[in-house]
Structure formats: C-alpha cells, structure tokens
N, C-alpha and C positions, 0 to 999 in steps of 0.2 A: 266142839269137843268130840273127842273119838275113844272108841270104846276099844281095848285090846284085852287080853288074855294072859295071865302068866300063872306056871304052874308053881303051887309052895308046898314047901314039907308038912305035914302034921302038925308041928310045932310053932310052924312060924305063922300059919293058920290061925291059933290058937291064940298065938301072942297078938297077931292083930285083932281079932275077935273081943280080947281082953281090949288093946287097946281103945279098940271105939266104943265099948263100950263105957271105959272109964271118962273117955273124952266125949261122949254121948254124939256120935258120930256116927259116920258111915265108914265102913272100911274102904271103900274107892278116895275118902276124904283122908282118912290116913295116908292111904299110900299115895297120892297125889303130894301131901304134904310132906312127907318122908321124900319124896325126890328131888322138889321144889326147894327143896334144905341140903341136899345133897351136895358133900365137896368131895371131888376127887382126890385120890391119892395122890403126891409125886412122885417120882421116880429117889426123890430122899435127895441127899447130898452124896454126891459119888466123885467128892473130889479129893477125899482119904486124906487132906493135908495133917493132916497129925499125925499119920502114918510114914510119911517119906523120913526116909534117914539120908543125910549125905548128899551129895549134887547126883543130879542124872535126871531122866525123866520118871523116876518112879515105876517103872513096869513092869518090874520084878524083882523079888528079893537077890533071887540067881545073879544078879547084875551090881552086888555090891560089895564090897571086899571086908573079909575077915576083922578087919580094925574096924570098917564102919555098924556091921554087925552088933559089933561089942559093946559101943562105945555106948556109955553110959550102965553097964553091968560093974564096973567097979575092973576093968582090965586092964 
C-alpha cells in the first residue's frame, strides 16, 4: 500500500469525517472505498440522432433548406 496526499475543502473534510464516523471507519477507508466504487463519466451520446431533420450529414443547421426547417411546424 502507498500513502499519498490530497487536498479537500472544509466541507468535504467534514463530510468524510461524518462519514467514518457513521460507518465507524477510518477516513483513508472511505476514501479508498469511494474510489474503488468509482465510475467514470462518458463522454454521454453525442450522436444527436433525434435532432437530424432531412438527408445530409447533420453538421449544421445552415446546411438545410427552408421546407426542411419547417416541416413539421404545421407549414
């Protein structure tokens, strides 16, 4: 095992403090476990398909004509 350093705010200090105490712990054992549970974020779905109107590749609104705009506004 290896020992590192990290700086936390007042508050989050406080919340793990809480925490191990509630979980009758040590705070190294929190946040060990706090990591070890750890899921990164995605980058999400950035394939906007419910957003394309009309043929094209999607790239920009600028790139789609006044009927395809419309359509479905009642025009």
């Amino acid at each position: 095992m290896k020992k590192t350093s990290v700086y936390l705010s007042d508050e989050v200090v406080a919340r793990l403090a809480a925490l191990a105490r509630r979980e009758e712990t040590s705070q190294a054992e929190v946040i060990r476990r706090a990591i070890q549970h750890y899921q990164p974020v995605g980058p999400g779905d950035r394939d906007f398909a419910l957003a394309r109107i009309g043929e094209g590749p999607g790239d920009s609104v600028a790139d789609l004509s006044d009927e395809e705009l419309l359509e479905g506004f009642g025009s």
